[in-house]
C-alpha positions as CSV (number, residue, x, y, z in Angstrom):
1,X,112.8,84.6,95.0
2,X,115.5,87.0,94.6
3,X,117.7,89.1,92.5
4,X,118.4,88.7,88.8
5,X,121.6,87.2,88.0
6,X,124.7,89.3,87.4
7,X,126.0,86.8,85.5
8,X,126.1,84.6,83.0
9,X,128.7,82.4,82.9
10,X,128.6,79.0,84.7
11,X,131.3,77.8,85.9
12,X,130.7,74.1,87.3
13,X,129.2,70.9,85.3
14,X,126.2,72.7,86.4
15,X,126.6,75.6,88.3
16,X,130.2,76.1,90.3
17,X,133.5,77.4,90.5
18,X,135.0,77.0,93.3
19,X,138.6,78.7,94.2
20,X,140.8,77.9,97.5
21,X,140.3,75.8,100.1
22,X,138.0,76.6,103.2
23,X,136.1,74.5,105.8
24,X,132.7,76.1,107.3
25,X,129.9,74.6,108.8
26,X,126.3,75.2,110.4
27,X,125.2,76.1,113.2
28,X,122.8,74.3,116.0
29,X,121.2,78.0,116.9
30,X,123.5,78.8,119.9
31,X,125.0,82.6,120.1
32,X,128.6,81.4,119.9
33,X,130.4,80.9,116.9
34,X,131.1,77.1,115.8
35,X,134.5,75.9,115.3
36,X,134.8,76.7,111.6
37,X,134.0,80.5,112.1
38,X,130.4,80.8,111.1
39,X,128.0,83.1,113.1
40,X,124.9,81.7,114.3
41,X,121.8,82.0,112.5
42,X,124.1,82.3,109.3
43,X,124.3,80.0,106.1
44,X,126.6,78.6,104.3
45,X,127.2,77.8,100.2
46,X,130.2,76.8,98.3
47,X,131.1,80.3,95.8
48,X,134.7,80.7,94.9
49,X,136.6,83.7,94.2
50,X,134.7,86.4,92.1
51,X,137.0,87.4,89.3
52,X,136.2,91.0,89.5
53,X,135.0,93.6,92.3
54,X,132.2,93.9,93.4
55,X,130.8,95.9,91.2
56,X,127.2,95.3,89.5
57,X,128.2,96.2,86.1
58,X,131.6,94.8,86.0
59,X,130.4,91.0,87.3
60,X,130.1,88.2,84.4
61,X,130.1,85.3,85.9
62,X,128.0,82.8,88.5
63,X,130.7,83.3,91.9
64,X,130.8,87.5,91.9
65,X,126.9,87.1,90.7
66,X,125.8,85.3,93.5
67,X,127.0,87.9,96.3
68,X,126.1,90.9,93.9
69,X,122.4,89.8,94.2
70,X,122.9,89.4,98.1
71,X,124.0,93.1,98.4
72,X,122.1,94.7,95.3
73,X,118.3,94.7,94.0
74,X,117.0,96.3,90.9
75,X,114.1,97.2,89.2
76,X,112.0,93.9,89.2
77,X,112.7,90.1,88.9
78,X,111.3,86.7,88.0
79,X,109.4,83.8,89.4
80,X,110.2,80.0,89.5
81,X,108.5,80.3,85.7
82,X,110.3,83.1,84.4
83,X,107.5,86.1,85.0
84,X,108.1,89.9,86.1
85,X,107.8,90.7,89.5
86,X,108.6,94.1,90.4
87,X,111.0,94.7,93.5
88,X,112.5,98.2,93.5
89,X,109.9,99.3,90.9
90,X,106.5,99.9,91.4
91,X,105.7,100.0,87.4
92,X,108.1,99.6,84.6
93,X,105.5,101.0,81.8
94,X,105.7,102.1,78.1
95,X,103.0,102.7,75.0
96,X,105.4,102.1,71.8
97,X,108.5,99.8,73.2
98,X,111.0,102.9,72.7
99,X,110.1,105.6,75.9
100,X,109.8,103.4,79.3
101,X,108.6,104.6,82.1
102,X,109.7,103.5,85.7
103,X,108.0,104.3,88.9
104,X,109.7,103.5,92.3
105,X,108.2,102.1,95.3
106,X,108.8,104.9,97.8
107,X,111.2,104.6,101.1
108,X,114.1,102.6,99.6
109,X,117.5,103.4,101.3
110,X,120.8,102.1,100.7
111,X,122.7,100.2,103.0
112,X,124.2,103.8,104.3
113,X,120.9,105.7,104.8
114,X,120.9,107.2,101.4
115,X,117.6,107.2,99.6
116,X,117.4,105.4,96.6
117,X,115.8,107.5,93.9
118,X,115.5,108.1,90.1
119,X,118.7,110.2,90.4
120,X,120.1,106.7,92.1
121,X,119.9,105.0,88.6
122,X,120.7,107.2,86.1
123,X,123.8,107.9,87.6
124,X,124.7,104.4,88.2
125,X,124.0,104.0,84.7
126,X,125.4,106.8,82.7
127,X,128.5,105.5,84.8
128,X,128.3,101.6,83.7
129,X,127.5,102.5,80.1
130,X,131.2,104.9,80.1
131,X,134.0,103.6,78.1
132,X,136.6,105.1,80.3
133,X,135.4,103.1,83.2
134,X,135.5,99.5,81.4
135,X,132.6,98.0,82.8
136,X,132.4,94.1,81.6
137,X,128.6,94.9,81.1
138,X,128.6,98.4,79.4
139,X,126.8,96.7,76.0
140,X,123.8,96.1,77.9
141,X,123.5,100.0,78.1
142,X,123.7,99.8,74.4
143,X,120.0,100.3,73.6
144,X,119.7,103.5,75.3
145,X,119.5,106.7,73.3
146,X,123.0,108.9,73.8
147,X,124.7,105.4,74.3
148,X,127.1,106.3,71.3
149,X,128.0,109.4,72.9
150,X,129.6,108.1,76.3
151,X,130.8,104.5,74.6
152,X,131.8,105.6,71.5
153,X,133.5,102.6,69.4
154,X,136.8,104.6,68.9
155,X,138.0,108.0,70.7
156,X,137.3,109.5,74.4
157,X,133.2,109.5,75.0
158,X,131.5,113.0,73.9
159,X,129.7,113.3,77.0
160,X,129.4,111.5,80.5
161,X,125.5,111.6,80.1
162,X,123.1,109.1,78.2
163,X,120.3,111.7,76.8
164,X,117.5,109.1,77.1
165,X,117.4,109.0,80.8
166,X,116.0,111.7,82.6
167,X,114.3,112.2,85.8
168,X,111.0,113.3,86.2
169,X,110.8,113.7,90.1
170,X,112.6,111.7,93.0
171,X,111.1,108.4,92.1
172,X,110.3,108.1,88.2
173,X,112.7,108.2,85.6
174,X,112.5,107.9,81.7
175,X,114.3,106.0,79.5
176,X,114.0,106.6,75.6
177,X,115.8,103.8,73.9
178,X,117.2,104.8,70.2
179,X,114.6,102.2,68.8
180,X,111.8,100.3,70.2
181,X,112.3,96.9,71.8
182,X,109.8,94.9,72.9
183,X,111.8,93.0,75.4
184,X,113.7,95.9,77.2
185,X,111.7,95.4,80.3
186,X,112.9,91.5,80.5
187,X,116.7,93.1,80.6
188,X,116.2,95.2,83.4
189,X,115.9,91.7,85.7
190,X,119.6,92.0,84.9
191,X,121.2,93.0,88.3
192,X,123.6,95.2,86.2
193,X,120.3,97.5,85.8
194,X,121.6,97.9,90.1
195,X,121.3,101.3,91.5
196,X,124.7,102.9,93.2
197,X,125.3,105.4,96.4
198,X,126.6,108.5,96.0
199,X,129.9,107.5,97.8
200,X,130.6,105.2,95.2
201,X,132.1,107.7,92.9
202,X,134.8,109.0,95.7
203,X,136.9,105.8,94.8
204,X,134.8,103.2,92.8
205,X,137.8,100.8,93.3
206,X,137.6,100.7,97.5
207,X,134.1,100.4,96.8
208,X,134.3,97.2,94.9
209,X,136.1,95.5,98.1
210,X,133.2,97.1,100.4
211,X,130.0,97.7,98.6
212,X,127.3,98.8,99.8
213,X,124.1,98.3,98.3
214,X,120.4,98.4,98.5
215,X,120.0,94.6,98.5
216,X,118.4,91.9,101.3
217,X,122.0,91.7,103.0
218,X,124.7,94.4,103.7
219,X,128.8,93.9,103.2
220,X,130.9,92.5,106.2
221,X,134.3,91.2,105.0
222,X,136.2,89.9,101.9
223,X,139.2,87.0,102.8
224,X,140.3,87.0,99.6
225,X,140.6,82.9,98.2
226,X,138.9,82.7,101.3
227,X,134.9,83.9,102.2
228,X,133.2,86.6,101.5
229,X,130.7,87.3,104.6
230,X,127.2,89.4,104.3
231,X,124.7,90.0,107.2
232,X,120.9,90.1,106.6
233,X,119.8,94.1,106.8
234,X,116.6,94.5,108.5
235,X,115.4,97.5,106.7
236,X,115.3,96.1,103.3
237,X,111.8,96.1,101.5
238,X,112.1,93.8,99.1
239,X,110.0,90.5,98.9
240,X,113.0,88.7,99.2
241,X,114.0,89.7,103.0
242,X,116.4,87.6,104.6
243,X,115.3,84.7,106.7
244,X,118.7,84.5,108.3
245,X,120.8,86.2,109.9
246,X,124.3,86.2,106.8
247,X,125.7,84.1,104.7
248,X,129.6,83.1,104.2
249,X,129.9,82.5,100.9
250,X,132.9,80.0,100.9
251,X,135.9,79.0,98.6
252,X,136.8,75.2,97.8
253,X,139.6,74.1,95.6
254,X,137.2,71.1,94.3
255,X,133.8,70.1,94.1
256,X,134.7,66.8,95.9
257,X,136.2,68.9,99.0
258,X,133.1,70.9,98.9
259,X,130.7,68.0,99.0
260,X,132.8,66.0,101.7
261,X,131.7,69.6,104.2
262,X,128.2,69.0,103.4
263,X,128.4,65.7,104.5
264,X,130.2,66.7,107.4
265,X,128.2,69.0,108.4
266,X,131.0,71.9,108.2
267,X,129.0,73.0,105.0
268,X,125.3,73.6,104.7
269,X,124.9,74.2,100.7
270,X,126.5,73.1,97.8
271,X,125.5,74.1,94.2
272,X,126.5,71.1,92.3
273,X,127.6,68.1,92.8
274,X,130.7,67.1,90.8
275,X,130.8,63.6,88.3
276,X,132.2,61.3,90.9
277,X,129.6,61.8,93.8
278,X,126.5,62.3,91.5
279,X,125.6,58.7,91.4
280,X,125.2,59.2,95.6
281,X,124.7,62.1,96.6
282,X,120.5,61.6,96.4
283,X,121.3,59.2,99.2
284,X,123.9,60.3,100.9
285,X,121.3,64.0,101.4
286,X,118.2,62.1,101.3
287,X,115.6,64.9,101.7
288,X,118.5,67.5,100.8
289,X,119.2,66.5,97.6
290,X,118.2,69.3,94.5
291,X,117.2,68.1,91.0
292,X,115.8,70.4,89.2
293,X,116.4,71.6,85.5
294,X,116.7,75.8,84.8
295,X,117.4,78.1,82.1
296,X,121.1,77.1,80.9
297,X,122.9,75.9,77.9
298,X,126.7,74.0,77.7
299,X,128.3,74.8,74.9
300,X,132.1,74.6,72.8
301,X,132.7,78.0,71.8
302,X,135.2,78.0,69.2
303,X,138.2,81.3,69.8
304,X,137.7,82.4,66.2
305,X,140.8,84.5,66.5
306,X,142.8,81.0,67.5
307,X,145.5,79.5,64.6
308,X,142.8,76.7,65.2
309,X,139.7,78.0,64.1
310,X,140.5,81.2,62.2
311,X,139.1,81.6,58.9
312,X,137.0,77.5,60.0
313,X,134.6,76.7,57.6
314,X,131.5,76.4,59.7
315,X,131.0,72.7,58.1
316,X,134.4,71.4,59.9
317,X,132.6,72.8,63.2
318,X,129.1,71.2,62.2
319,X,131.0,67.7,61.6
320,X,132.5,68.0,64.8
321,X,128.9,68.6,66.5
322,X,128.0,65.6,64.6
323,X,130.9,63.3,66.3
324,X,130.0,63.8,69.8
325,X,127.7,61.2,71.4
326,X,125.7,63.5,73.8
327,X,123.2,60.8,74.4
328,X,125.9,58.1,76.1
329,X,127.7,60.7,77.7
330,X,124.8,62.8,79.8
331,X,123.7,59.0,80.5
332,X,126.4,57.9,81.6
333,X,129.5,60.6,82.8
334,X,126.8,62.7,83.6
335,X,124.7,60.2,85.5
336,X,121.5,61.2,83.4
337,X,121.5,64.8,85.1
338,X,121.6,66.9,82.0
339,X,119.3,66.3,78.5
340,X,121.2,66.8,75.2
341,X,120.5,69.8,73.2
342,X,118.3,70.6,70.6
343,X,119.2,74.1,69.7
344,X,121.2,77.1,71.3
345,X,118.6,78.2,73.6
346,X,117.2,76.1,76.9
347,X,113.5,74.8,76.9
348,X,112.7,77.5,80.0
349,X,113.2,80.6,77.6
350,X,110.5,82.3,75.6
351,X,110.9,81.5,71.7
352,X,112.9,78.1,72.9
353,X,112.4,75.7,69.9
354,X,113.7,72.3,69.0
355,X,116.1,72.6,65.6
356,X,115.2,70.1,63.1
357,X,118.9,69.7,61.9
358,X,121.0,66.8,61.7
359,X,123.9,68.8,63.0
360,X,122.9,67.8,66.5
361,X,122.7,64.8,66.2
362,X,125.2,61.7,66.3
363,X,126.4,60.9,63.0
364,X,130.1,59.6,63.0
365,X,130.2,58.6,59.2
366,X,128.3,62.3,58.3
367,X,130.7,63.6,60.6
368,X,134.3,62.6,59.1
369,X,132.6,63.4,55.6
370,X,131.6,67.6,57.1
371,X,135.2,67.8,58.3
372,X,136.8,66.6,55.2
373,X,134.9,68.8,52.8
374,X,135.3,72.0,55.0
375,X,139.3,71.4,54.5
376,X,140.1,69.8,58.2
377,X,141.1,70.7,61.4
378,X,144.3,72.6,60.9
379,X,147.0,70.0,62.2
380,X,143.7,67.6,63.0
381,X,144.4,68.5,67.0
382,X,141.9,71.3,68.9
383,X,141.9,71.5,72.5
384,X,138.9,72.2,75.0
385,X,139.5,75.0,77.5
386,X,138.2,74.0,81.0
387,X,138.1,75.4,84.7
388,X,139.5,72.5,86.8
389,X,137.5,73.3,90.1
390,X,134.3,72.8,88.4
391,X,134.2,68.9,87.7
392,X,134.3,69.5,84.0
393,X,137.2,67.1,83.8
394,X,135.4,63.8,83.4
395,X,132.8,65.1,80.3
396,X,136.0,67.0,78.6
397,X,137.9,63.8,78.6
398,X,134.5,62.0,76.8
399,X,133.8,64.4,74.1
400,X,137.3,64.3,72.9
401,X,137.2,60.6,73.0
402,X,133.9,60.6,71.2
403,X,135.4,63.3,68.4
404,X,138.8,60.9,68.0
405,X,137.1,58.1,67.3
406,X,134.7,59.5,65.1
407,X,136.7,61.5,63.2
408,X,140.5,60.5,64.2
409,X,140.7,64.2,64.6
410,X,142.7,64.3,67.9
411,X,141.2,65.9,70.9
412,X,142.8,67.5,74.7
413,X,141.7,68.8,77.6
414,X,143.3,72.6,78.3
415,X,142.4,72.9,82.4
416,X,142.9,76.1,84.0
417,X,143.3,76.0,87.5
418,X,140.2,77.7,88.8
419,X,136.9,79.4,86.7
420,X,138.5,83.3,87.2
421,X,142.0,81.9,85.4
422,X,139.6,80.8,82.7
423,X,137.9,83.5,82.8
424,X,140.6,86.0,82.4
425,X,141.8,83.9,79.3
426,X,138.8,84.2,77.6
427,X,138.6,88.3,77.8
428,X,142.0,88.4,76.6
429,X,142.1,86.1,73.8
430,X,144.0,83.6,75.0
431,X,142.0,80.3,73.9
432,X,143.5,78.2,72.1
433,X,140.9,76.6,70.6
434,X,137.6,75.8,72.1
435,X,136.5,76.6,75.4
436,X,133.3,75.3,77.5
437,X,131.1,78.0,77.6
438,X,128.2,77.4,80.2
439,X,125.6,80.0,80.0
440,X,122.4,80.8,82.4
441,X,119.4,83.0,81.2
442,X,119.6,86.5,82.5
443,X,115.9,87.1,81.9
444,X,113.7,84.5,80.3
445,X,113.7,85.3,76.3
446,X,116.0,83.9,73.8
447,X,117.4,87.1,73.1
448,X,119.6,86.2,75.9
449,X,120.9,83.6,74.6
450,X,121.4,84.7,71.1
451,X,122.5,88.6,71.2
452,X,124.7,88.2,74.5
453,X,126.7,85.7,73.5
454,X,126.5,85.8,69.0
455,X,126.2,89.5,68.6
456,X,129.6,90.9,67.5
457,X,129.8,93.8,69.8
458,X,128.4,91.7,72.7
459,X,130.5,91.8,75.7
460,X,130.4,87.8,76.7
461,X,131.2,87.0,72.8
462,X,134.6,85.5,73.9
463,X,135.0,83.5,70.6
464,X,134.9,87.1,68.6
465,X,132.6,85.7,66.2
466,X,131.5,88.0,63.7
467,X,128.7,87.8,61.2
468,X,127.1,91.0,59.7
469,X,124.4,88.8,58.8
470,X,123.6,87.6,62.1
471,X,124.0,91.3,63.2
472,X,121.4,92.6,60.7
473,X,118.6,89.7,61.6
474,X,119.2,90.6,65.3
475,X,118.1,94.3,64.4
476,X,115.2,93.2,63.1
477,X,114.2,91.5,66.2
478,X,115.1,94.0,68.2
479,X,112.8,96.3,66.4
480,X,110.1,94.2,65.7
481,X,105.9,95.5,66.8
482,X,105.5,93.4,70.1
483,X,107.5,91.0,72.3
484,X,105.4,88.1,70.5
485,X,107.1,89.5,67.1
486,X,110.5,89.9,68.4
487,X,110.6,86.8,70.1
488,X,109.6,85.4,66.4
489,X,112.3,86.6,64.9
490,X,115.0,85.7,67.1
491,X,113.6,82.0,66.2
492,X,115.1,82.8,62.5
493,X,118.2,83.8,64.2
494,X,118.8,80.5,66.0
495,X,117.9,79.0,63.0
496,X,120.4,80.7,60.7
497,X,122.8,80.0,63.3
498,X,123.1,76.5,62.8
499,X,124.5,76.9,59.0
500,X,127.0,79.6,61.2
501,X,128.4,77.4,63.9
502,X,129.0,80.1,66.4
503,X,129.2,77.4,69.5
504,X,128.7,73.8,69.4
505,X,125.2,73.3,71.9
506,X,126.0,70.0,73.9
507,X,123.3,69.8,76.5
508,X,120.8,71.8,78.4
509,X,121.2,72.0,82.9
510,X,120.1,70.7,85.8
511,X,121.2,71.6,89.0
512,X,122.2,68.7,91.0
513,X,123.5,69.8,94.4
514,X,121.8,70.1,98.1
515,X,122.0,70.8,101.3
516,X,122.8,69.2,104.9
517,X,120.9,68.9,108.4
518,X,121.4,72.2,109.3
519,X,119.3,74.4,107.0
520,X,115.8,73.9,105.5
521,X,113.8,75.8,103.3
522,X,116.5,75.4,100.0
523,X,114.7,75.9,97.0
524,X,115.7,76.6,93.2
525,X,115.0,79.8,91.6
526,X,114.9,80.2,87.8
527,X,118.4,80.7,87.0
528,X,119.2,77.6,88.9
529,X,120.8,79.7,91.6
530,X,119.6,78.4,95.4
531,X,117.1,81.0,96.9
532,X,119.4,82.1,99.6
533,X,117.3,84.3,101.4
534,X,114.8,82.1,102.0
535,X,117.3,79.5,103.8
536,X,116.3,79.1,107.6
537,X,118.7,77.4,110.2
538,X,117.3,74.5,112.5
């Protein structure tokens, strides 16, 4: 077990983005460095370049996510199945779903020696939730009362403080949301919810190239393109302590050149395999091979602001759902490692349902009939926005040819040379016309998968879709009597959502990756992320 993602987008087939090329390697135990550079005692795992710093709040996606959880830990997290358990918290309590009250287990430091108190928090979160300081995850702030006032939606903020936090002693804290929602506890397994030192508000910017945290490992050094190097911290008092001595957390340009160092032996874990070794790689790793479903969704997210899809009519995107043969394809360019979707949320989520609608399903002749009475792709050509280093490639190439000769409606690949380039043109509108959104569960409710990506103001809604209506139904849910009730009526959300078309669902994960001879004890958490801290050396 260990930290909460930080981040939600995917950026491999399964789980990878990978950035420039780097050899590493294990280690037999001795006290000298092997030849690649990597410290005994330490592991290794393929993570590219994050796209941001390394800042909690400001990390979106799986490669900054993955050392974010090394270095922070907040409030609580979940098991293999998705349940609380408490890490920095020692209760996270409330009587009417609107005034939560958090307790802290006592003793906590920060990497520096600094105590980690109530004061720790609402700092780090009046800070986050601030317009002026652009955090990528500021909306998640967004249900705590006085959010309005230091992220208003136009002008300078009216005040640096969120009234609905306030401190009660040096471990417990309040936080009064505007209205009640059930599931506000689930969201602070978000590692955004991280605490933050005092130093890091003399120069937030050096601080994002050296954090220092309160996590199971503390910073060591940042090669840019390169690695990014953490050392287990003795003193942490988390469940999730170390089991080794660091990690390198290393860049590849492909999944292939990844997978080749595992083999080798100059790699000890790699997240996912890509298309052309997945038919071997259970033999080639024998006992280190990792197949295992988890809580994520592939998707085509249309850029509604795009000459493409501007002003669609949601039937030309349900037609194109309808044209795309996700049965052949996970079979056979996916090898059988990923199950074709049945709505927008993954089976592992609370309030995950199967949608009775034909819009899912392969219907070539109900497909050309959609996209003709919803006027047409505009010039009958869309393209599919990609990250090249993630071994997306191969399924790309297969939808499209499954939409052309469906539909004749013509169909490219748009590859962007690594998953932060992709990124980057997804935050500033730059799509052109779909993109493959990949999306792993936060905490386990389908409010994660619904709000964070379909809610107009939500930060990871890179297609800009817009629906008052879906708005409105999402307030209901969010004010609903229980988590039970709220949970119920994000289920009418996702089912509304099919006559919308904000994505296109194509299949539900599995990660498909493993690990060599020189490391045991790999296993999965529920986000599909490999349990790092529990990884010993041989």
């Amino acid at each position: 077990m260990r930290g909460a993602k930080s981040a939600k987008w995917v950026a491999g087939a399964a789980v990878i983005a990978l950035a420039a090329t780097a050899c590493g390697g294990g280690d037999s135990g001795s006290d000298k460095k092997n030849t690649s550079g990597q410290p005994a005692g330490y592991v290794s795992i393929d993570v590219g370049e994050p796209q941001k710093p390394l800042m909690p709040a400001d990390t979106n996606e799986s490669n900054g996510s993955y050392v974010i959880q090394s270095l922070f830990t907040q409030l609580l997290d979940f098991d293999d199945k998705g349940e609380i358990v408490l890490t920095n918290a020692e209760s996270v309590e409330t009587e009417d779903s609107k005034t939560w009250t958090v307790k802290l287990k006592a003793g906590w430091k920060f990497h520096n020696g600094e105590a980690v108190t109530a004061q720790s928090y609402i700092d780090a979160w009046n800070w986050y939730a601030n317009v002026e300081n652009k955090q990528q995850n500021a909306f998640w702030f967004s249900d705590i009362k006085g959010y309005a006032d230091v992220h208003p939606e136009k002008g300078a903020p009216k005040s640096d403080k969120m009234s609905g936090l306030k401190a009660v002693d040096d471990t417990t804290f309040t936080i009064e949301l505007t209205d009640k929602v059930p599931y506000f506890n689930y969201k602070l397994g978000y590692a955004t919810f991280a605490p933050l030192p005092k130093v890091f508000y003399d120069d937030p910017k050096a601080f994002g190239q050296k954090p220092i945290g309160n996590g199971p490992y503390t910073f060591e050094k940042w090669t840019h393109k390169k690695l990014i190097q953490v050392k287990a911290w003795p003193e942490y008092q988390g469940p999730n302590k170390a089991a080794n001595k660091g990690i390198q957390f290393k860049n590849y340009s492909t999944v292939e050149a990844a997978y080749s160092d595992v083999i080798s032996g100059n790699l000890d874990m790699i997240r996912q395999v890509g298309p052309r070794d997945l038919p071997k790689y259970k033999t080639d790793l024998g006992d280190g091979a990792i197949d295992q479903p988890y809580a994520a969704i592939q998707t085509l997210t249309p850029a509604f602001y795009s000459k493409t899809f501007k002003d669609i009519d949601p039937k030309v995107l349900q037609g194109l759902s309808m044209a795309i043969d996700r049965e052949t394809i996970t079979k056979t360019v996916l090898n059988g490692t990923r199950i074709p979707a049945t709505s927008f949320t993954p089976p592992q989520v609370k309030g995950n349902q199967t949608l009775d609608s034909d819009v899912l399903k392969f219907n070539p002749a109900k497909a050309k009939e959609l996209i003709k009475a919803g006027g047409g792709v505009p010039e009958n050509k869309f393209s599919i926005q990609y990250n090249a280093d993630g071994g997306h490639k191969e399924w790309v190439t297969a939808v499209c040819e499954s939409i052309r000769n469906a539909t004749g409606v013509d169909c490219v690949g748009d590859a962007k040379p690594d998953f932060p380039t992709d990124l980057e043109a997804r935050d500033n509108n730059e799509v052109k016309g779909f993109y493959r959104g990949g999306w792993v569960a936060d905490y386990p409710v389908n409010v994660n998968f619904l709000k964070e990506l379909y809610h107009s103001k939500a930060e990871s809604n890179n297609g800009r879709f817009n629906d008052k209506e879906i708005d409105d139904l999402m307030a209901k849910g969010d004010k609903a009597d229980s988590l039970e009730a709220s949970v119920a009526a994000y289920q009418e959300v996702e089912k509304k959502l099919v006559d919308k078309m904000p994505a296109i669902p194509l299949w539900y994960y599995a990660i498909n990756g493993g690990h060599g001879k020189n490391v045991d004890n790999v296993k999965v958490d529920f986000h599909g992320d490999l349990e790092l801290t529990g990884v010993t050396t041989k």
